[in-house]
N, C-alpha and C positions, 0 to 999 in steps of 0.2 A: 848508291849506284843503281844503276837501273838493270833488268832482274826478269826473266820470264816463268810466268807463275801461272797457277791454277790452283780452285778452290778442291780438292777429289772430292770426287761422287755429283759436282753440281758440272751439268753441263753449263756451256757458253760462259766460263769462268777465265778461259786462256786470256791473257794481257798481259801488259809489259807494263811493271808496276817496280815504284823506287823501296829498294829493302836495304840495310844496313851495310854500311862495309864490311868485311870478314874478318873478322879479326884472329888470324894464326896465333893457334896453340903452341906450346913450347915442344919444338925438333919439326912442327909444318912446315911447311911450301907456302907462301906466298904468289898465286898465278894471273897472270891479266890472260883473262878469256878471249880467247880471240874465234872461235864458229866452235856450233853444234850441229851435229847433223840431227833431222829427223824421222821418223822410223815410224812402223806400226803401233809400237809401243807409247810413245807420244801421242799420237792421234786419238789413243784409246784413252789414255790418260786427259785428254783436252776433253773428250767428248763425255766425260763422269763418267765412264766404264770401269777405271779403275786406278789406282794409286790412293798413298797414306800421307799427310803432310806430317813434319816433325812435332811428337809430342808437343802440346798447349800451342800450338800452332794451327791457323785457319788456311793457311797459306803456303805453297810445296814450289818451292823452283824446282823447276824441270830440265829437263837434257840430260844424258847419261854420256849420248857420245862427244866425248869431247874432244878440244885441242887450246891449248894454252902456253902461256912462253913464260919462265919463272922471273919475280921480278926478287925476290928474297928466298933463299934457302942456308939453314944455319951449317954453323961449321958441322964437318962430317957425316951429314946427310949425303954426299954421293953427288947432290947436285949444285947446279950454279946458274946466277943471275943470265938471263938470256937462253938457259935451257929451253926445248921444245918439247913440252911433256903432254901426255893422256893420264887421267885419271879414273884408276879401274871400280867398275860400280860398286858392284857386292860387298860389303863387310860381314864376316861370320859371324854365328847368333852370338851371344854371351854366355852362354851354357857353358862351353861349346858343346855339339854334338861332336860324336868323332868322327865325321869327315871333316869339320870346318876345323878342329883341334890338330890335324894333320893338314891344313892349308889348302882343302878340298870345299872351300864354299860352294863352289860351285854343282856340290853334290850335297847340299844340307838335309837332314833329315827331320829336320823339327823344325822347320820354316820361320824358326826366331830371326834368319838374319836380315839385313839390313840393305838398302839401294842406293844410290844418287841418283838422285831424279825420279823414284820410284816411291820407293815406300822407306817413309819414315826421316827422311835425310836429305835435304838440300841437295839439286843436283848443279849440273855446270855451265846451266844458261844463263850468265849473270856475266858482266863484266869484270871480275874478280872471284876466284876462289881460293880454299885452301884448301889443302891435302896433303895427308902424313907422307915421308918421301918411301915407306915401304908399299906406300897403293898408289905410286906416279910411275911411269913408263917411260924412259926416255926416246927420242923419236931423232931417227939422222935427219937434220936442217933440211936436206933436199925435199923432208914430206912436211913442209911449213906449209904449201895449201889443201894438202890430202889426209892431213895425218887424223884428222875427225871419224877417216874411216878405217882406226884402228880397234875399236870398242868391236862395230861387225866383222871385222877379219877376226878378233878374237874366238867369236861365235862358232866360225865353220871351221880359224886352226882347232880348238876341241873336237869338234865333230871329226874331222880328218884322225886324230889323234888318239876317240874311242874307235872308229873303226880298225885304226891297226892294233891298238889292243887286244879284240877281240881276234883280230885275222890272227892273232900271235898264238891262238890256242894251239893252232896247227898250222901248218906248212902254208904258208899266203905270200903270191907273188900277182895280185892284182897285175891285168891290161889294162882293162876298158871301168870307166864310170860314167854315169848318169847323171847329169845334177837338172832337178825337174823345179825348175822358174829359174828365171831371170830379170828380179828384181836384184837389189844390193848383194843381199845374202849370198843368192844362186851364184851370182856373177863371181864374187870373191871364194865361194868354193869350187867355181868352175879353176880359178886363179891358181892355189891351192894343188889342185889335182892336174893342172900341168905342169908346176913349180917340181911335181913327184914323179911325171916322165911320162903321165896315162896317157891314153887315147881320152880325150872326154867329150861327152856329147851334152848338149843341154836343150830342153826340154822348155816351149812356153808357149804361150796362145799367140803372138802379134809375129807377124807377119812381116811387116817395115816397121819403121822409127830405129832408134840407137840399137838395141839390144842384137839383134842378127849382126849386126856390124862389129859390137862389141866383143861377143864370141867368135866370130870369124876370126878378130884381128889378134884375139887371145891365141889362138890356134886350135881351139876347139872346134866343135861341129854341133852346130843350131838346128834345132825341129822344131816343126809346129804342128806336127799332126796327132791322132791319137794316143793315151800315152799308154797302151797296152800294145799297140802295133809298134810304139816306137820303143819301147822296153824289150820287146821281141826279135825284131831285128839287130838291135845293139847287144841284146845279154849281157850285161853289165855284171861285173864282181862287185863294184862298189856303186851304190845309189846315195846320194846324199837329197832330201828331200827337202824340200822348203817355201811348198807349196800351202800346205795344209790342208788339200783339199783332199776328203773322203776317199773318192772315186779313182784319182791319183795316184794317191799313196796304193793302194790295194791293186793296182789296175800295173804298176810295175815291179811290187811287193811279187808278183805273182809270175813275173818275166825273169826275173835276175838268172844270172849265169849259178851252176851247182857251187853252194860255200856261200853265196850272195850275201852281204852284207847291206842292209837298208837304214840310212841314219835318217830318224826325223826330226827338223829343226825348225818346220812351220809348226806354228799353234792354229788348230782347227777351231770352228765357230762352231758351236755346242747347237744341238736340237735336228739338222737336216740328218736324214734317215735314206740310208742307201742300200741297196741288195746284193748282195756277196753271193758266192760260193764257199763258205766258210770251212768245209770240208776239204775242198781241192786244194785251199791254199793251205791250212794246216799240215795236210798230207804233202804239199811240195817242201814245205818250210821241215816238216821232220825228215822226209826222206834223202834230202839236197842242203841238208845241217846248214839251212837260213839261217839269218838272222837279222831279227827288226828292233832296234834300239831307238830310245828319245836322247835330245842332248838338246840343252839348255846354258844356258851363259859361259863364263869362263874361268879360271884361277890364275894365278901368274906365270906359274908358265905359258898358259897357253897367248897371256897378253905378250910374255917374250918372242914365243914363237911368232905369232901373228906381224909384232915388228919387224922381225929379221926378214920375212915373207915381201912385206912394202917394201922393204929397202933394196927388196932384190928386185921388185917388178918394174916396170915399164911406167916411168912417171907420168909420160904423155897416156897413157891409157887409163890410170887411176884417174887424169885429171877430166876423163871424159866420163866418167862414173858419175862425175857431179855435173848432172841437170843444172842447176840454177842455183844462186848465190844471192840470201837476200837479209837484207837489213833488219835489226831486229824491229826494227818501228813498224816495217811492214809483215809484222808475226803472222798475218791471217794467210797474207799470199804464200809464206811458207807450210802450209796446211791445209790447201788448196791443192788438191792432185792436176798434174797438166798431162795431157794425152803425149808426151815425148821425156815424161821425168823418169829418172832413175834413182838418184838417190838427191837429193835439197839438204840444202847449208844454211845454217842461218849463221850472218855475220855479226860478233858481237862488238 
């Protein structure tokens, strides 16, 4: 079958190269892949920046977010032929740690575990795969052209999910949030935070193209201007972050409403050095009992919730999330940023 692969660590390795058919383990899924969406992560991985291919292997198929239709599922697995499933990345270390021993991969503490499409393990850009039916997600048929963007809703339902954790130390009846960008991520936890009743505002540099339109038609409220002035005038209880930029994060870290909750879900680019007042902000964050949290991938629940989230939204509007829809023959132009893209699909 034909297979989207990369050599890691060697730049200009991405292509679409024939690898073997999958052959399901005993209680597998059997899935014909139908799109992947593509993401930062990918990009980083094409570009040798990073990823592990599977043990004696030179070779990693890639794509994490996936969407697939099952074409074999055994007796009592739960599923059936013509299912619409996602396949959740993370597998727990083998240790396990105990959060992965408690079904908390996604809080591993010995970084043994394991990816699709990442590190160590085949992921879902191939025209077939398999997967245990305890790591497939079933998806309502209405999200048979969107459901690839259930891996990043998983992302932000966490993020939504530790902030009220935290809110739960104490008395927490969040209004208003922040969600600063509006690429995929920002956009679905803008989704997210009106799915929950907020006021939200969302926060990004452009001006026109999709995204102002995007949020408007969400019922949120778009800015583009400064993000200390606009962290200021909003005062946000909840910030979900997913920018990663320095200046940003710290620039509305510094705004939040008293009790502030700041979730960050962008990964920052290591080395640029920026000037703080590190004083004033520690002293706001102790005296207005802040808080600035990371949050990172997902567990199953959170891939549960995440579905339930798509199945309630607005399908004409997921389907405007996807930019561009493109073949896998044409891998490059999917990797290839366009000045009006949001989130890109590769069709498999």
């Amino acid at each position: 079958m034909r297979a989207l692969t990369v050599i890691p660590s060697q730049k200009d390795s991405l292509a679409v190269t024939d690898v073997p058919e999958p052959e399901p383990g005993e209680g597998d899924l059997l899935v014909e892949g139908l799109a992947v969406g593509v993401c930062g992560t990918d990009k980083e991985i094409a570009a040798g920046e990073y990823g592990w291919a599977p043990p004696g292997r030179d070779r990693l198929v890639i794509g994490h977010e996936s969407l697939g239709r099952v074409r074999q599922a055994p007796s009592g697995s739960g599923f059936a032929p013509g299912d619409l499933v996602v396949g959740v990345v993370r597998r727990p270390d083998p240790v396990p740690c105990g959060a992965c021993a408690h079904g908390q991969f996604d809080m591993c503490r010995n970084g043994r575990y394991t990816e699709r499409g990442i590190k160590e393990l085949d992921g879902y850009a191939g025209q077939s795969w398999v997967v245990e039916p305890g790591y497939a997600v079933r998806l309502d048929p209405r999200l048979a052209d969107v459901g690839m963007l259930l891996e990043p809703t998983s992302v932000v339902a966490k993020a939504w999910d530790e902030v009220e954790k935290v809110g739960a130390r104490a008395w927490f009846a969040p209004k208003t949030a922040l969600v600063t960008g509006a690429g995929p991520i920002g956009l679905l936890a803008a989704l997210l935070g009106v799915q929950r009743g907020l006021e939200v505002h969302v926060l990004d540099r452009v001006t026109d193209g999709p995204k102002p339109a995007l949020v408007r038609d969400l019922g949120a409220v778009y800015h583009a201007g400064d993000a200390g002035e606009v962290a200021a005038k909003v005062s946000p209880d909840v910030v979900i972050e997913a920018t990663g930029a320095g200046p940003v994060i710290f620039a509305v870290a510094a705004n939040t409403a008293p009790y502030g909750i700041v979730c960050l879900t962008g990964v920052s680019s290591a080395g640029r050095r920026i000037t703080l007042d590190a004083g004033g902000l520690n002293r706001d964050i102790v005296l207005q009992n802040d808080v600035l949290i990371g949050s990172v991938n997902a567990n199953l629940g959170h891939y549960a919730g995440a579905a339930d989230a798509l199945a309630r939204a607005d399908l004409a509007w997921l389907n405007r999330l996807i930019s561009r829809r493109v073949p896998l023959e044409a891998l490059h132009d999917a990797f290839t940023a366009g000045p009006q893209d949001v989130k890109v699909v590769i069709e498999l």
